[in-house]
N, C-alpha and C positions, 0 to 999 in steps of 0.2 A: 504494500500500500504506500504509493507514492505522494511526495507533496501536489505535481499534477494529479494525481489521482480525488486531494483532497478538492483542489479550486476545481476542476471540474466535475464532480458529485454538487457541489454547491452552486454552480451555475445550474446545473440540471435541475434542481428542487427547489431550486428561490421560487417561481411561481407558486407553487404550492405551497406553500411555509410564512410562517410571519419573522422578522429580525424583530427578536423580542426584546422589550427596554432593559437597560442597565440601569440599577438603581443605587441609589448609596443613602446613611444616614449618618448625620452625625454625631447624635448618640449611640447607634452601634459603635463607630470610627473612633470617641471615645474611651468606650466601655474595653472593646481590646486593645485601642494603643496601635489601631492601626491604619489603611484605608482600604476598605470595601467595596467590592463592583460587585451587587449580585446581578446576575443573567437572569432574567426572570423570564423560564422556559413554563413556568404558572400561567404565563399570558399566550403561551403556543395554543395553534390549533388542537383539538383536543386536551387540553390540559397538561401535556407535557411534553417533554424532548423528543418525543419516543419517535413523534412524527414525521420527523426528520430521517429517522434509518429503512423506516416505514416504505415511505415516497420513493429512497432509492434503491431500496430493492426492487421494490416493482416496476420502477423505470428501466433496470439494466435485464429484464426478463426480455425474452425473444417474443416476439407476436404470437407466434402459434402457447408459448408457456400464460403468456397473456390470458389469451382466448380459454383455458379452460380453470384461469383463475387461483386464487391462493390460500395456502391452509396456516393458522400456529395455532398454539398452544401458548393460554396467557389467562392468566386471573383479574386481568384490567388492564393496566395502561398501556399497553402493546396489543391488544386487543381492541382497545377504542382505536389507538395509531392504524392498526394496519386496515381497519376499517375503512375510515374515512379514507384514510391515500387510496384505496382500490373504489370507493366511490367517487373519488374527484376523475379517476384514470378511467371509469367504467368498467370494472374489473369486479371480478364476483370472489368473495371473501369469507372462507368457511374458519368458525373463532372454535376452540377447543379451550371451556374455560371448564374449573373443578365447581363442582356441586355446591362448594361452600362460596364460592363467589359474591361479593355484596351482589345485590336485587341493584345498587343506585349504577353500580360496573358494567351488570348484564342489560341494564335500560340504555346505557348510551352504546352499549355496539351495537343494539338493535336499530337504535335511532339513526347508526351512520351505516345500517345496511349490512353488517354482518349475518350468518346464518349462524347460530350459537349451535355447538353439539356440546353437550355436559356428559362427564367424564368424572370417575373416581377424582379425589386431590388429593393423587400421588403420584411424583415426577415422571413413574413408569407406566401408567396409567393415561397421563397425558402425553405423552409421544406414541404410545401403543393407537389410542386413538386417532391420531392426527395424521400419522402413517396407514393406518385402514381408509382417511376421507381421499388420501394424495390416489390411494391403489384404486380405490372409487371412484373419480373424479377425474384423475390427472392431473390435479391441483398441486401446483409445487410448493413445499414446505419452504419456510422462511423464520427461521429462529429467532426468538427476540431479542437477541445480543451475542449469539458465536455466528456472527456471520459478515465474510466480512465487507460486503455492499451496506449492511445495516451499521456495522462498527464505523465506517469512512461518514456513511451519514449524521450519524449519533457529534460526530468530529467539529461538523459546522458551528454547533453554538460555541465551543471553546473560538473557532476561526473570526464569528463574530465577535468574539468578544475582545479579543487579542488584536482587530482591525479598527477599533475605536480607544484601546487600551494597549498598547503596544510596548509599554513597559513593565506590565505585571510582574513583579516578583515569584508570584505564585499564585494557583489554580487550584480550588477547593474542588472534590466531586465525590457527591454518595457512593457507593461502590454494593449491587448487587451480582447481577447476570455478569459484570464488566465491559460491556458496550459502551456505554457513556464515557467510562473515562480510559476506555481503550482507545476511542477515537479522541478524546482531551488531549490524553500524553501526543499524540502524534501532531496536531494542530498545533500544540508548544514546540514539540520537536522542531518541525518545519518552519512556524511563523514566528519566532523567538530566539533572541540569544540567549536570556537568562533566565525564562520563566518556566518554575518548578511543578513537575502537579505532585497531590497528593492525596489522598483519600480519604473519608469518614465513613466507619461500619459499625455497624450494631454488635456490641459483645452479644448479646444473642444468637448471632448468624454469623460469626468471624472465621470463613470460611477461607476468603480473600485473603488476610492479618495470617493466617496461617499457611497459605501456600507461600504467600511471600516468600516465608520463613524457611519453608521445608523447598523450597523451588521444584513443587510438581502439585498438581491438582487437587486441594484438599477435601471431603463432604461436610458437610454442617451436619452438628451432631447437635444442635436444636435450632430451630426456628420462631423460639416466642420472645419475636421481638414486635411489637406497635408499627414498625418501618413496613409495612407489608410488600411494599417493592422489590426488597431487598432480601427476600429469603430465599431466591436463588442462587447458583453457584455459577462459576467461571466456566469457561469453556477453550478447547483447543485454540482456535483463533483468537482470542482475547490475551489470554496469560501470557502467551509469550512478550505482546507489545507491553502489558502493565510488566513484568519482569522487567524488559528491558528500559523501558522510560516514566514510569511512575519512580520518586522517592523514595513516597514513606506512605503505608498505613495506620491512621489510629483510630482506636478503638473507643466508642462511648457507648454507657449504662443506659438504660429506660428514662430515669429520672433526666440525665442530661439531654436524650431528644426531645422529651417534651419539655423541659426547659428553655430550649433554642427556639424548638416551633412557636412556644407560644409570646418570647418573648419580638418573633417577625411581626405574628399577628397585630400586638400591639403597639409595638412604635414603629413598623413600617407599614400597615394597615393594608397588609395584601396577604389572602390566604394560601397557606404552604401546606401538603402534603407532609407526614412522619416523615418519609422516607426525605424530601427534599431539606427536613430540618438536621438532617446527620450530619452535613459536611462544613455545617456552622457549628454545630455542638463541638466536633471536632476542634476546630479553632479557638471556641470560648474554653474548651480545656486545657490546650497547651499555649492559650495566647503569650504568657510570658518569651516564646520562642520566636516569635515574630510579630514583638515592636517596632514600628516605625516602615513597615512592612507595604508593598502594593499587592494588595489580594482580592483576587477574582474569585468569586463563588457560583457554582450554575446551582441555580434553585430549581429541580427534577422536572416539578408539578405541582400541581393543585388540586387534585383530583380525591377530594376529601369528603366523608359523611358531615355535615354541620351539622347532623340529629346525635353523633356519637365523636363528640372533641371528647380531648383525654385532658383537658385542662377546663 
């Protein structure tokens, strides 16, 4: 995955995509001792980044893989993402989400035209699935983050953000599946001379924090974290790029994501996702480390219950 590779995914998909706003507070920029750029991918179509890897996967598909349309497996926001992008394309969109799926996740892929099939929610369950609609259909699978037309896309918001911010320091990002900041690390790679990324994950799901560690694939050996995003694992195409050009991961408690999310809510008055509050949490933890600091943060999503806040 080339730097051309990045600017033209990004010419390809600006139609369909918003360049979502950079925000900053000065009370946050205070509070850490530092300056803050969040990306506010909350304002993307769909509610989050996701739309972005979405779009070009199904642009770099052949006409004939087109025509008989796309299948994943996804518990929400890659499931609303890949929705809408095959309804802007006119493209037919079979969603494999699990059983325990919110009702508020499965109203919006209906709403942008996916065909929902519900499936056990168990990882093997939902690819067993997903793989019987591709043998049915001819539908080709499209992973929601080991893939790497979706990872180059995922890539643009760090590109936006680094094309209005060109001297960031550093680049905060949630870390589930590794998509997002598979394609971040590369964006800094390429559009940066000194800008670092690095991650926030949930000690609940520290799947990520530990392959680091071990430099091979690790599974999560619990899942109950509030980040609900983020209770997937890495994938062959992703790890290698976070290996080679991610920092650092770190880790925060329950207490501290909803600590972060709620304190966006309130002095920046825009609503954040768990998952999008981890890579802030991250920073109000070890802010002592990066005083006087220019930091970029991609805020995931917004794609949250307002009947069930944890604050």
């Amino acid at each position: 995955m080339t730097k051309e590779d990045l600017t033209d995914c990004y010419n390809r998909i600006r139609p369909y995509i918003h360049n979502t706003p950079i925000l900053t507070s000065n009370l946050i920029n205070t509070l850490v001792g530092a300056e803050l750029y969040f990306k506010c991918e909350n304002f993307q179509r769909a509610g989050a980044y996701k739309i972005r890897g979405a779009t070009n996967a199904i642009m770099q598909l052949s006409k004939a893989q087109q025509q008989n349309g796309v299948v994943t497996h996804s518990s929400g926001n890659f499931a609303q993402a890949l929705s809408l992008a095959a309804k802007s394309l006119n493209i037919k969109a079979y969603i494999v989400m699990p059983s325990n799926s919110p009702q508020v996740k499965k109203n919006a892929v209906l709403e942008y035209g996916g065909e929902i099939v519900e499936c056990e929610p168990t990882i093997e369950a939902r690819q067993k699935t997903a793989d019987q609609i591709a043998n049915r259909t001819g539908a080709t699978f499209i992973h929601p983050s080991n893939n790497p037309n979706v990872i180059i896309g995922q890539g643009t918001a760090g590109l936006e953000l680094l094309n209005e911010h060109s001297n960031l320091d550093y680049i905060f990002c949630p870390i589930g599946g590794g998509g997002l900041i598979a394609g971040t690390a590369l964006a800094a790679n390429y559009f940066s001379d000194q800008c670092k990324v690095i991650g926030g994950e949930p000690l609940e799901a520290d799947d990520a924090y530990r392959s680091f560690i071990s430099g091979k694939i690790e599974s999560n050996l619990t899942t109950n974290t509030i980040a609900d995003g983020l209770r997937t694992q890495l994938g062959s195409y992703n790890f290698p790029i976070i290996k080679a050009h991610v920092k650092q991961i770190i880790r925060v408690n329950e207490t501290e994501i909803v600590d972060a999310m709620q304190l966006i809510w309130e002095r920046m008055k825009i609503i954040i996702e768990p998952s999008s509050a981890v890579a802030f949490a991250a920073i109000l933890k070890e802010k002592d480390n990066f005083k006087q600091q220019k930091i970029g943060v991609i805020v995931s999503g917004g794609n949250v219950d307002v009947n069930n806040l944890p604050f």
